[in-house]
N, C-alpha and C positions, 0 to 999 in steps of 0.2 A: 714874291707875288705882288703885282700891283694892288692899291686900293681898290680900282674895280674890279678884277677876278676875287678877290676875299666877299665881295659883296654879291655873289651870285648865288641863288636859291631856287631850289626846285621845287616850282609849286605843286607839280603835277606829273605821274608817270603814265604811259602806255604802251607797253611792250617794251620795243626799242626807244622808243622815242620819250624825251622830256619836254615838259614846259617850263621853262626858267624864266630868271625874271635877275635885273641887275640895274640897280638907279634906276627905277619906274619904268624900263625897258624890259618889253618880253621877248623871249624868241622859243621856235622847235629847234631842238639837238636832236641825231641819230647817235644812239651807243653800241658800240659793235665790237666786240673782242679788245676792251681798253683804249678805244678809241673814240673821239664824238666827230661827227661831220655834220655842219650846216644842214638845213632844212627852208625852204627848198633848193636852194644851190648852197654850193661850197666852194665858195672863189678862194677862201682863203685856205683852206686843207686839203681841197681836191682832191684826188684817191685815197692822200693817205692819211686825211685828217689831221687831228691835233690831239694831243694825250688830254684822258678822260678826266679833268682836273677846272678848276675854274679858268687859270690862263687858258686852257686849251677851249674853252667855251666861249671867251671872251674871243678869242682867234677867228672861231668858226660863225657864231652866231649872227644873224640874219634879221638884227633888232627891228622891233615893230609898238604898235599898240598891244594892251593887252586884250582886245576884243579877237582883233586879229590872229594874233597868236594862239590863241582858245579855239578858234574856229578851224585853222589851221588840223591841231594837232586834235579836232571832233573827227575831220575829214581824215584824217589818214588815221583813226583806229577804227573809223567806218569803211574804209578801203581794205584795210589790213582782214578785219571780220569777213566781207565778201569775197574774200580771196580764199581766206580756211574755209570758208562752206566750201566754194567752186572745188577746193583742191579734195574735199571729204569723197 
C-alpha cells in the first residue's frame, strides 16, 4: 500500500456514502457490496469501481476542499432522505 492510501480517514458516514479526507484532501466515496466508486464521477473505477480499501479510494476519489466535500456529501444525504419519503 502506498504512503497516501495508509493516510486516508473517514471522517464522516452517510448511508452509502463517505467523507474521507487523505493529506488535507477531502473527497465523497460510494460503497456498494465491497466496492467504493467516485463521487460525483468515476473516471477512474467506472462501473466497476475499486476494492473497498484505501488504494481503492485513493483510485477512485474526486479530491477537493474540505468545505466542498461536506457540502457535497450534506446534498446527497438530503437527496437520498427525499427520495425514502417519495418512495413511502
Amino acid at each position: 500500500m502506498s504512503g497516501a492510501s495508509k493516510d486516508v480517514t473517514v471522517v464522516a458516514e452517510n448511508g452509502s456514502f463517505r467523507l474521507v479526507a487523505c493529506q488535507g484532501r477531502y473527497a465523497v466515496v460510494e460503497t456498494r457490496g465491497g466496492r467504493v466508486y467516485g463521487v460525483p464521477t468515476d473516471e477512474a473505477g467506472g462501473r466497476d469501481g475499486a476494492p473497498d480499501d484505501g488504494e481503492g479510494v485513493t483510485a477512485v476519489a474526486r479530491w477537493t476542499g474540505e468545505a466542498d466535500a461536506r457540502a457535497l456529501l450534506a446534498d446527497l444525504a438530503t437527496r437520498g432522505d427525499q427520495l425514502a419519503r417519495a418512495l413511502r
